[in-house]
C-alpha positions in Angstrom: 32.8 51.1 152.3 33.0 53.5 154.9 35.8 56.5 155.5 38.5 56.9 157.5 39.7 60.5 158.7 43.2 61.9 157.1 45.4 63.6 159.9 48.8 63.5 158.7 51.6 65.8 158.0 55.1 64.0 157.0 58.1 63.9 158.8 59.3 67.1 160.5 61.3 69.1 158.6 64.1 69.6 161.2 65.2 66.2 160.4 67.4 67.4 156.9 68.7 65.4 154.2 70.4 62.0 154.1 70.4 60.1 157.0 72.9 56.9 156.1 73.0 54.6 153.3 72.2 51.2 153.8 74.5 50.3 151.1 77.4 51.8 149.3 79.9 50.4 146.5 77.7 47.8 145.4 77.2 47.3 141.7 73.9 48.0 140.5 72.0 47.8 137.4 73.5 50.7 135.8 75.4 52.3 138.7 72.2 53.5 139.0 71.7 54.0 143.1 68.3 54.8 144.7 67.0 57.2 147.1 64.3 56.1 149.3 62.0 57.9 152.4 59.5 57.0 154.8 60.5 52.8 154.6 61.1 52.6 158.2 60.0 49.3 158.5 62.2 48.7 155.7 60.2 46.1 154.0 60.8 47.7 150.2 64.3 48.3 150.9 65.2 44.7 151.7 63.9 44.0 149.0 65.1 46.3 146.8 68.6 45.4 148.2 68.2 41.5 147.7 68.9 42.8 143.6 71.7 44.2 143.8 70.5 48.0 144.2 72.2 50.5 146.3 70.1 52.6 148.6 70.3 55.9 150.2 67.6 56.2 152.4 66.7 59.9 153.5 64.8 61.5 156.2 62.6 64.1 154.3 62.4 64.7 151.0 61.2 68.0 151.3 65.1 69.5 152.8 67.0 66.9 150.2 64.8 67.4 146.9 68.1 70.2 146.9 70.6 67.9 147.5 70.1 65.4 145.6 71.9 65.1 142.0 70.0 65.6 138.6 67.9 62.7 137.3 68.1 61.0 140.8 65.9 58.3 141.4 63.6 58.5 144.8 60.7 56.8 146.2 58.6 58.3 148.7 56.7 56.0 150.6 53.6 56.4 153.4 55.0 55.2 156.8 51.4 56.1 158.4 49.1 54.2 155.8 46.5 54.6 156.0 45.9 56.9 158.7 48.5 59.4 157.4 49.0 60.6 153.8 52.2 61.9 152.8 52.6 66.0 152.4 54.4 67.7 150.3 54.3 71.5 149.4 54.3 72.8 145.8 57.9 73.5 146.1 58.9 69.9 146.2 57.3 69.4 143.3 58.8 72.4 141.2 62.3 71.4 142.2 61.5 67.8 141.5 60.1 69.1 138.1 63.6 71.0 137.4 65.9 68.8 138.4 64.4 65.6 136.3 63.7 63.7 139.3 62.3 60.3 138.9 59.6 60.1 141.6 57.3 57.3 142.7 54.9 58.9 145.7 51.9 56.8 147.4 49.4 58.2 149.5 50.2 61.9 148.8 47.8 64.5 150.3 48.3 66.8 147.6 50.4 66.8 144.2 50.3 69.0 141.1 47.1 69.1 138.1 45.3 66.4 139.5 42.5 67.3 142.2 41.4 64.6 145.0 39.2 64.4 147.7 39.7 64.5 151.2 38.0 61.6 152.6 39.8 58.4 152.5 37.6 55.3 150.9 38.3 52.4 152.6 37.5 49.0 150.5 36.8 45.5 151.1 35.8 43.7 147.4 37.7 45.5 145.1 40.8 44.9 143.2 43.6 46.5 140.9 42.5 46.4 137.5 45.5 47.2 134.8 43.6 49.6 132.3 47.2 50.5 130.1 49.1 48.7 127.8 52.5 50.4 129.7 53.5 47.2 131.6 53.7 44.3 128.5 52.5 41.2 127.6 52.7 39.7 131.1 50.5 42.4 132.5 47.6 43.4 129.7 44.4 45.6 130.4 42.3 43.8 132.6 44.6 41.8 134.8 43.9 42.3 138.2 46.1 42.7 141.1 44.7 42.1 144.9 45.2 44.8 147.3 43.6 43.8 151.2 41.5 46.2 153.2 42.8 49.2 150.0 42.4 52.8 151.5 42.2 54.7 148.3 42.4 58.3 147.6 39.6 58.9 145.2 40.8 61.6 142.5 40.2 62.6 139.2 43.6 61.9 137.5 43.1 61.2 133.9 44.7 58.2 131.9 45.8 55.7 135.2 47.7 52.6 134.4 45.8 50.7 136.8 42.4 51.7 138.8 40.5 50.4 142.0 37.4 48.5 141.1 35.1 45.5 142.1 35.1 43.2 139.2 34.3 39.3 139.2 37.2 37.0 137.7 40.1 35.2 139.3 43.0 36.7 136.9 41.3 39.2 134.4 38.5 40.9 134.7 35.9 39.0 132.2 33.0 41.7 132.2 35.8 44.7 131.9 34.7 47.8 134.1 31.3 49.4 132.0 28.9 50.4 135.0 31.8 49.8 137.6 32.9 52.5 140.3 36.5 53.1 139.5 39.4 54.7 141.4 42.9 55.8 140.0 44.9 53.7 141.3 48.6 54.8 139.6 49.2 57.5 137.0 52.5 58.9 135.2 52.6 62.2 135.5 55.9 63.0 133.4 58.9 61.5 135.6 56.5 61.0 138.5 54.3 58.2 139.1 52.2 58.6 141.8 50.0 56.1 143.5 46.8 56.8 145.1 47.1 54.0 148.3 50.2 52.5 149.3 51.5 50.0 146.9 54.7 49.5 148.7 53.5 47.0 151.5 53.2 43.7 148.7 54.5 41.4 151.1 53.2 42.4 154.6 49.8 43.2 153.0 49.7 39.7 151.2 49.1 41.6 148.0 48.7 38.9 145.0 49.0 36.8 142.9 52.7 37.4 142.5 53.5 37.4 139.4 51.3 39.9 138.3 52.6 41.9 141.1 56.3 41.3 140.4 55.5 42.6 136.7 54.0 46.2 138.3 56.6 46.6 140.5 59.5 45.5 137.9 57.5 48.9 135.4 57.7 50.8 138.7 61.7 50.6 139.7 62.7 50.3 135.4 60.6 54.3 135.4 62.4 55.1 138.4 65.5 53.6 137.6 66.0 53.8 134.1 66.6 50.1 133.7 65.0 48.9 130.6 65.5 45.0 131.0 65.1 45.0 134.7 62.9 42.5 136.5 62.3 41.3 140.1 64.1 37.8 140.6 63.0 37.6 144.1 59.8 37.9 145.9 59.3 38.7 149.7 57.0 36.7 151.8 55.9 37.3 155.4 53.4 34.1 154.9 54.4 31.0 152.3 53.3 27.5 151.5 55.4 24.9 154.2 57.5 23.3 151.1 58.3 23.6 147.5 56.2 21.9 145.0 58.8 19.3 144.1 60.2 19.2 148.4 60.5 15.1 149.2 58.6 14.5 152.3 59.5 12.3 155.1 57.5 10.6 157.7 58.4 13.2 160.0 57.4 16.0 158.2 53.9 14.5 157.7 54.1 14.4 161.4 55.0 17.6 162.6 52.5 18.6 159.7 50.0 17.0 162.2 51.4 18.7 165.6 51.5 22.4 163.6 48.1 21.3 162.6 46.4 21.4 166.2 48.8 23.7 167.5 47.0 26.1 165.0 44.1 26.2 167.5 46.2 27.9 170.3 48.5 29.9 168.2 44.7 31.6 166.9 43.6 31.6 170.3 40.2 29.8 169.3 39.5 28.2 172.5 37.2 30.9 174.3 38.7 32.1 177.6 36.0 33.5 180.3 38.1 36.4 180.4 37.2 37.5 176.8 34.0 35.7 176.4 32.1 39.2 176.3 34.1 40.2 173.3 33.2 36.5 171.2 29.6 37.4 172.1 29.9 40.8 171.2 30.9 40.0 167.6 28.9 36.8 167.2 25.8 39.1 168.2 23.3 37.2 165.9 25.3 35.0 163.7 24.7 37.1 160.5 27.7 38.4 160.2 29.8 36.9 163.0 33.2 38.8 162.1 35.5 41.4 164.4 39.2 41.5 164.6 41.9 38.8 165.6 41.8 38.0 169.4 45.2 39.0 169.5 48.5 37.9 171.3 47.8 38.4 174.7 44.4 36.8 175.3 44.7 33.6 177.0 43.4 30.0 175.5 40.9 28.2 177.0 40.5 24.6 177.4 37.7 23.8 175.0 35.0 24.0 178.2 33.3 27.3 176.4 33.8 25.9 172.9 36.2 26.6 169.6 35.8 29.3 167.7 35.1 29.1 163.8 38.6 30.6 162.3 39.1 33.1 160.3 37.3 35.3 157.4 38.5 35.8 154.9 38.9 39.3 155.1 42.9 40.7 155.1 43.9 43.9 156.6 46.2 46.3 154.9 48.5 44.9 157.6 48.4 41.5 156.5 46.1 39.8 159.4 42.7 38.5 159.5 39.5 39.3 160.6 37.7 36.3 162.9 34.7 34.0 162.7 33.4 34.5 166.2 31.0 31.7 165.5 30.0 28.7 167.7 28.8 26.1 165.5 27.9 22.4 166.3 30.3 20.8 163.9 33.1 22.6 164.1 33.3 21.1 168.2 33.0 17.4 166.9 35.1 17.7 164.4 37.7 19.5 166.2 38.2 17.1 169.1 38.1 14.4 166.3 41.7 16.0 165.3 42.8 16.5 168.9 42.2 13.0 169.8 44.1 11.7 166.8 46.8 14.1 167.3 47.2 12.9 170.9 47.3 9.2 169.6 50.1 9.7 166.8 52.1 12.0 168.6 51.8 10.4 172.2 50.9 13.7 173.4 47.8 13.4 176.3 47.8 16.9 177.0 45.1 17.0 174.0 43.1 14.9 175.1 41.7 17.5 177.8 40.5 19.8 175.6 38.8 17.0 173.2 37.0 16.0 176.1 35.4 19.4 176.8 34.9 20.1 173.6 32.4 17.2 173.1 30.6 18.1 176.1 30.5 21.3 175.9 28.2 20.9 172.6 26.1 18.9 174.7 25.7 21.0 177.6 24.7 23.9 175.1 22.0 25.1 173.7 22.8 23.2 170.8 22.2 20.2 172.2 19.7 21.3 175.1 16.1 22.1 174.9 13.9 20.3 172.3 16.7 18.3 171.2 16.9 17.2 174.7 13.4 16.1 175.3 12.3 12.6 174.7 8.5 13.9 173.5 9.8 16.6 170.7 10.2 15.9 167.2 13.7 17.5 167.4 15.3 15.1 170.4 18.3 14.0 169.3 18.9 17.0 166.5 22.3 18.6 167.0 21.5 22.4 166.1 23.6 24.3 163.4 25.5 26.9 166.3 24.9 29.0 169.3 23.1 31.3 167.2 20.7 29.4 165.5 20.2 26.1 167.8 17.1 25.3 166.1 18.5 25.2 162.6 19.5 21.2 161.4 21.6 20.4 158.5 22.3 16.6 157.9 25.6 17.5 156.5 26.9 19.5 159.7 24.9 16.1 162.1 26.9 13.8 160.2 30.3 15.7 160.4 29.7 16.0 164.5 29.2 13.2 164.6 31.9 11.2 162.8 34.3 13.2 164.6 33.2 12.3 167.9 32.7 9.2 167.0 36.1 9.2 165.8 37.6 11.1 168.7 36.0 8.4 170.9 37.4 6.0 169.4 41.2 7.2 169.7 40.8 8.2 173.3 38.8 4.5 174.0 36.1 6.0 175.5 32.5 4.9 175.5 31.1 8.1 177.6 28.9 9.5 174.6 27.4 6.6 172.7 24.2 7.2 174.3 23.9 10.5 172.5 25.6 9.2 168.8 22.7 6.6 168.9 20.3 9.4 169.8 21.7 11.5 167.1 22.1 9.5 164.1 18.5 7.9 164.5 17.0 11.6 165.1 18.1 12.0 161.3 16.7 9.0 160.8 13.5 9.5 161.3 13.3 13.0 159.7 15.0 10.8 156.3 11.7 10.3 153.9 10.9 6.6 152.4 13.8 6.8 149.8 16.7 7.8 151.8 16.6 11.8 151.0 16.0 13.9 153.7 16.5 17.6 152.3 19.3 20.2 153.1 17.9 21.8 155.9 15.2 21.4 158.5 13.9 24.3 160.7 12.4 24.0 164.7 9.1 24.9 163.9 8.6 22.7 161.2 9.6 20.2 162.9 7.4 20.3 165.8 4.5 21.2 163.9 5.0 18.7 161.6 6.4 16.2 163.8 8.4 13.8 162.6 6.7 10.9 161.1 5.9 13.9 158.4 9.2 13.6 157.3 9.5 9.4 158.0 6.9 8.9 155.1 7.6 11.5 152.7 9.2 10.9 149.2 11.7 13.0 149.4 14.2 13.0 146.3 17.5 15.1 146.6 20.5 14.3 144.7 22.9 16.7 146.7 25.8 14.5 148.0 26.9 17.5 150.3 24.2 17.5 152.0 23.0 13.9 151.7 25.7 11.6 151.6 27.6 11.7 154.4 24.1 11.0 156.7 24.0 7.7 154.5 27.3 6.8 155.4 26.5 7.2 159.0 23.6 5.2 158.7 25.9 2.4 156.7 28.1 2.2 159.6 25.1 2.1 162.3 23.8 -0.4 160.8 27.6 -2.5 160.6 27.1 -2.3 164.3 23.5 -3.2 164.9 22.2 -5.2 161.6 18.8 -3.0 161.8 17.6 -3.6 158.1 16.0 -0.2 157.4 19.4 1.8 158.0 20.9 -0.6 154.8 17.7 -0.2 153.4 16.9 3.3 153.1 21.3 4.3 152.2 20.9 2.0 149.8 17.6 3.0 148.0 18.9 6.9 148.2 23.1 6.0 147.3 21.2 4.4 144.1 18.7 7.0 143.0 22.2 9.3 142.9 23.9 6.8 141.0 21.5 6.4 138.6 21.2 10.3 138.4 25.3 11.2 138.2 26.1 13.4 136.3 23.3 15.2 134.8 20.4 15.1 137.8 23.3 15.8 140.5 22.6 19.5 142.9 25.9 20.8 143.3 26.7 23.9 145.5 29.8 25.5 144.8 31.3 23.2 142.6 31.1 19.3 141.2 34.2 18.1 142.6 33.0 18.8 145.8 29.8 16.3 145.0 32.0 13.7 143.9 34.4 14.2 147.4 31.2 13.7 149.7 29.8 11.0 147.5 32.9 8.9 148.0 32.3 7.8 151.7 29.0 6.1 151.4 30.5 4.4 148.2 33.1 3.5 150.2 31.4 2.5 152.9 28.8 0.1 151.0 31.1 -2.0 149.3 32.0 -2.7 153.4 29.0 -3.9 154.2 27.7 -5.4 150.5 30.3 -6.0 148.2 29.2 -6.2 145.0 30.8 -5.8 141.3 27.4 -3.1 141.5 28.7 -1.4 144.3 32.3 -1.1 143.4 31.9 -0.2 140.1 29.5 2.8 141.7 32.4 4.0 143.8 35.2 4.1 141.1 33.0 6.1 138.7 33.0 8.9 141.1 36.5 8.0 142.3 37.9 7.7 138.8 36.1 11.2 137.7 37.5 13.1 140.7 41.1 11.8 140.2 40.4 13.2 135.8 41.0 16.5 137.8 43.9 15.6 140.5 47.3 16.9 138.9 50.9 15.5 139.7 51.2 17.5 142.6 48.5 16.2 144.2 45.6 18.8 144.3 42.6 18.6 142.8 41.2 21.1 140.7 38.0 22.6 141.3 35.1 21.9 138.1 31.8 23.7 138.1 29.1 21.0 137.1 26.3 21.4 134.3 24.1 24.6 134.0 20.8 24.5 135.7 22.0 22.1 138.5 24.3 24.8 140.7 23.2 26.0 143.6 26.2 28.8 143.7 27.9 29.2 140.3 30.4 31.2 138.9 29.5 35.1 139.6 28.1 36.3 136.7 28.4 40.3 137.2 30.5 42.5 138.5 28.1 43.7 140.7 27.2 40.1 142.2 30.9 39.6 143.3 31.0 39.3 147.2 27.2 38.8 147.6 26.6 34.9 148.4 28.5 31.9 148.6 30.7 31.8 145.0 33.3 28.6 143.7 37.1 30.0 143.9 37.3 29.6 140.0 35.8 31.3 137.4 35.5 28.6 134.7 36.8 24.9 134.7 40.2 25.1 134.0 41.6 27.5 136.3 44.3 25.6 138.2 43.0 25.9 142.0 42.5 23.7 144.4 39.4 24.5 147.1 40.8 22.5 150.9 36.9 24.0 152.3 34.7 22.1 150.1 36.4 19.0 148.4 40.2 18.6 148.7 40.1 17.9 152.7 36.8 15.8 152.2 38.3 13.5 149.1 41.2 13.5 151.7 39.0 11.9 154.1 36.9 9.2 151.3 39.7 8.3 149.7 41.3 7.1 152.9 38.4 5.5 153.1 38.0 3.8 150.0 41.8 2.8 149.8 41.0 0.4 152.4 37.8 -0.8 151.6 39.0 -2.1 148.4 42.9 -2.0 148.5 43.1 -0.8 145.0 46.4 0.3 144.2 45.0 3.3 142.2 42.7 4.8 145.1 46.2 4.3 147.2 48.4 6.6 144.8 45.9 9.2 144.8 45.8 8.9 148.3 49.6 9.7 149.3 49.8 12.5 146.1 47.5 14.4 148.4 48.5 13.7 151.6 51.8 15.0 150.1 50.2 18.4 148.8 48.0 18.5 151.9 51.3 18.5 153.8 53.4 20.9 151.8 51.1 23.9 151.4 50.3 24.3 154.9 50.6 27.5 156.1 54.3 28.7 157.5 54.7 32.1 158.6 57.0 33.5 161.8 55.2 36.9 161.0 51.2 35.7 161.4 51.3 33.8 164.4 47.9 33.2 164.5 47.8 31.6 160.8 51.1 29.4 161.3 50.2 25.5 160.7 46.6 26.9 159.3 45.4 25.4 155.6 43.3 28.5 153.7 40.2 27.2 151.6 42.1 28.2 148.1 45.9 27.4 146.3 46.7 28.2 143.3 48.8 25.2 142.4 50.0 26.7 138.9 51.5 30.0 140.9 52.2 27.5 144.0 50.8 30.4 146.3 47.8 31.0 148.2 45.6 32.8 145.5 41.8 32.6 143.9 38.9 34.5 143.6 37.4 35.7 147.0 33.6 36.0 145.5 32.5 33.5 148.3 30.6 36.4 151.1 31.6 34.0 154.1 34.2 31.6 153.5 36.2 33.2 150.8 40.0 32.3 149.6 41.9 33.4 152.7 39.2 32.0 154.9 40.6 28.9 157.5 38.0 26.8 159.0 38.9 24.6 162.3 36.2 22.3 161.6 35.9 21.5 157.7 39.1 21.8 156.4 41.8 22.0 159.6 40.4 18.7 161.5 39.5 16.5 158.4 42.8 17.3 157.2 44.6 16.9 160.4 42.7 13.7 161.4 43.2 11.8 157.8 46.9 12.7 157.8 47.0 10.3 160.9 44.9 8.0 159.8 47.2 7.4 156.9 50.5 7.9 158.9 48.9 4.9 160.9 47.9 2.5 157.9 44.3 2.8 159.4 40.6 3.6 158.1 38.1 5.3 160.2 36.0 1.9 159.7 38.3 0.1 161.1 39.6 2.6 163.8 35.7 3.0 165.2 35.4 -1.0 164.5 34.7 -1.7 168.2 32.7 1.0 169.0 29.6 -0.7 171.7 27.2 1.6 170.4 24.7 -1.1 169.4 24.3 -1.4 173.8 22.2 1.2 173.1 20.2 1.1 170.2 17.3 -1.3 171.0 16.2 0.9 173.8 17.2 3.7 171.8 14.7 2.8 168.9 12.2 2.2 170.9 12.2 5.8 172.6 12.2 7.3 169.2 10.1 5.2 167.4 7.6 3.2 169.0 6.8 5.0 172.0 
């Protein structure tokens, strides 16, 4: 938290009464007609107006408190949030008071019998928290309500209807608020209900989920209005999911689903420009916490020669945008010219191409590449480092995902002009993979040097983490497809069965099971191409068959924590550990949301894969269901340029909005990724628009020129 300096005093007073009305002689609930001030982007009044109210807005409240009638009806709302509160003299109130005024105020600086304090709290992890039984059954004590980047006034107002607080839970607030900071957030004072931040920017602020927000805002205008039975029947989005749950999707949609899809990385400006390559170092600084504000508008794109940046976090402003993830990582470039060079094949459109290009040598003109990883006597040559912050950190996830996607961007394009360096690469993990085929999440430069590498060549490594594992085996599957060398089959195999034989109960999962299940398809997959057996297929539609137990009609897939003990990240289990490490968007297995960072865009991806290794109908269906849910809850929005054609890690499918728990510290809910989820999502909708596999679109790949002379470097020298 930190605080943000109050310096405003409402509008001036010269400006008297009522300015116009926006609409007269239109029937109303009641007759009853609303007076409203300080909307002057007019967000609540369109709103307000799509129901059939009539409004009268009015330039200050403090002049027209006289002139309005008895029992009028008047919101007052804070046009300078959250910079400028909203001030009012006593007399305002008394006359308020006298004449019976319904009043809903936000942001005030001062009002009647209730003191606050006059620093502004500005929040990041907390949420609404309904602590009143006022609003009904669809909105009991406990729910909670999202509010981005809240500015809160704190105060000592007694009995609120809702208050400001960090609590763990996606919907309700399991561990209630005992030992939690709280902040009135809304009281009723009388005829007044006064809020204590600005509760009047839902749709611009991407306030959610909306239904729980509908039911507040339906309690706010039936107090104000004296409508009983009234409830919101429309909802107001500057930001929605691309189509309707039940929309029928052509070929061309799926198409220009792809086009939005790498268009994204303009429209967010990802490409690093020299002219503002100060400010992505700036906020990378060390990699730790890599986040600053958007790159905005005006900044120019480059052409993928400095690199792509990582996307978005997670973190919304009160104003509806999102910070950045001025991060450089290793995978993110592979993968991201895998989806250009797709996108230019479908759509015919070479002016991709370019930027695929750079992108794949600039990762191996960096520092990520460069160095040890360059030199044919260290233990790290061939390594592909995690970013440009920490070049000597290797995961065999992020290697494989490189590169597969510049494999695969090779591959569309025709090119040849880096199989020197995927040889290099996939037999650097190689021989750091220990006799049984595991070679552990993550290795570190210095152990590596000092160890060398043989240390981890005859080591009996056993880890049965398919996110970290698996998709290294599949790599190795389809080197050896190309070359015949033995060991590769030999050591997939020995570590694809040791899982097998494990699933469920000896599985490490890290933010979830369906995730596991998602990575473990493609090596599945991937063996049944090179050995099909009755074994090997039946291994492939058990984890096949137990992902699809969670895919609903729709298409998603719903996100399933695995078995206690086993998670490397579970569900949060305090209110205080919410927002401290990497967290699963659901609280317990049931909750309908779908995760496109972790397991929908990867099962995307297998199941492509496995549709065409063994042509079973079933693997097909699932297939096209999420292809068509991929497609229809991309992101649209006119208003947020920058997240146009974008997927977010979480949907909630039930709500058919963007909406989960944002526990995760790096790559919550809101968070986009141009690597992980936009590219694998972008370059599988191709694949299936184009009847192809990635096995059989990387079929003549003449990597195997290499590889004897390869393998001897590496191995025997």
């Amino acid at each position: 938290m930190h605080i943000v300096k109050r310096t405003f005093y409402f509008l001036p007073t010269l400006l008297i009464g009522v300015l116009f009305l926006i609409i007269i002689g239109c029937e109303t609930p009641q007759g009853q007609v609303l007076y409203i001030s300080g909307d002057h982007e007019g967000e609540l009044s369109a709103w307000l107006i799509s129901e059939g109210f009539a409004l009268q807005n009015i330039s200050d409240p403090v002049t027209s408190i006289h002139e309005l009638p008895d029992e009028a009806s008047l919101l007052v709302l804070a046009p300078g949030y959250p910079q400028q509160q909203v001030e009012l003299p006593e007399v305002f109130f008394e006359v308020a008071t006298e004449k019976k005024i319904k009043l809903y105020l936000e942001f005030p600086l001062w009002v009647p019998e209730i003191s606050m304090e006059k620093e502004i709290i500005q929040t990041r992890l907390e949420r609404g928290v309904v602590t009143s039984e006022v609003f009904g059954a669809d909105l009991p004590p406990m729910k909670i309500l999202g509010i981005n980047d809240c500015h809160i006034i704190p105060s000592d107002a007694k009995d609120p209807l809702l208050v400001l607080a960090k609590v763990a839970g996606l919907d309700h607030a399991p561990y209630g608020l005992e030992g939690v900071s709280q902040y009135p957030l809304l009281v009723n004072q009388g005829d007044h209900l006064f809020a204590f931040t600005k509760l009047s920017n839902v749709a611009s602020g991407r306030y959610g989920p909306e239904d729980q927000w509908k039911s507040l805002w339906s309690y706010i205008i039936r107090e104000i209005a004296g409508e009983k039975e009234f409830t919101f029947e429309h909802w107001p989005r500057y930001l929605e999911p691309s189509f309707d749950e039940q929309t029928e999707l052509t070929y061309e949609d799926k198409k220009t689903s792809v086009r939005k899809g790498v268009d994204w990385f303009y429209k967010g400006r990802f490409f690093i420009h020299p002219s503002w390559e100060d400010t992505w170092l700036r906020y990378q600084s060390d990699g730790t916490n890599p986040v600053g504000p958007p790159i905005g508008n005006d900044a120019p794109n480059g052409d993928g020669t400095l690199g792509l940046l990582e996307g978005h976090s997670s973190n919304i402003y009160y104003d509806g945008s999102q910070q950045y993830r001025y991060w450089i990582r290793a995978d993110v470039q592979g993968e991201a010219a895998y989806a250009l060079a797709a996108a230019a094949n479908l759509l015919d459109e070479q002016s991709y191409t370019t930027p695929a290009k750079n992108l794949v040598d600039y990762l191996f003109q960096s520092n990520m590449r460069t160095g040890p990883r360059s030199d044919p006597d260290s233990a790290a040559y061939g390594l592909i480092g995690w970013s440009h912050t920490h070049p000597g950190v290797y995961y065999g996830d992020d290697n494989a995902r490189a590169i597969l996607g510049i494999l695969g961007a090779s591959a569309h394009m025709d090119s040849d002009q880096w199989d020197q360096e995927m040889v290099e690469a996939i037999l650097a993990n190689f021989r750091t993979t220990g006799t049984l085929g595991f070679r552990r999440n993550r290795l570190e430069q210095r152990d590596v040097q000092r160890n060398g590498w043989r240390y981890y060549w005859d080591r009996e490594e056993v880890n049965p983490a398919p996110h970290f594992e698996s998709w290294m085996w599949a790599l190795y599957l389809w080197l050896y497809d190309k070359t015949g060398h033995e060991p590769l089959l030999t050591k997939a195999k020995s570590a694809i069965k040791i899982t097998m034989e494990g699933y469920p109960e000896e599985w490490l999962w890290t933010n979830g099971i369906q995730q596991e299940r998602a990575r473990m398809i493609l090596p599945l997959a991937w063996l049944v191409r090179v050995e099909d057996t009755p074994e090997h297929r039946e291994w492939l539609d058990r984890i096949v068959s137990k992902l699809l137990e969670n895919q609903m009609d729709n298409g998603a897939i719903r996100e399933e924590l695995g078995g206690e003990g086993k998670g490397r990240y579970g569900r949060t289990k305090s209110n205080a550990e919410y927002g401290l490490h990497e967290a699963p968007l659901i609280f317990e297995n049931g909750d309908p949301i779908a995760d496109m960072l972790y397991t929908s865009n990867f099962a995307f991806f297998s199941l492509n894969e496995a549709a065409h290794a063994t042509g079973n109908p079933k693997y097909e269906e699932a297939l096209i269901k999420l292809s068509d849910f991929l497609t229809r809850i991309q992101v649209k929005s006119e208003h947020f340029e920058d997240l146009d054609g974008a997927w977010f890690r979480a949907f909630d499918y039930g709500r058919w909005e963007f909406w989960a728990s944002n526990a995760d510290v790096g790559w919550g809910a809101w968070g986009t990724l141009s690597g992980w989820t936009q590219s694998w999502i972008v370059a599988t909708q191709v694949l299936v628009l184009q009847d192809n596999s990635y096995w059989e679109l990387t079929s003549n790949s003449a990597v195997s020129q290499h590889f004897p002379k390869t393998y001897k470097l590496m191995f025997e020298k």
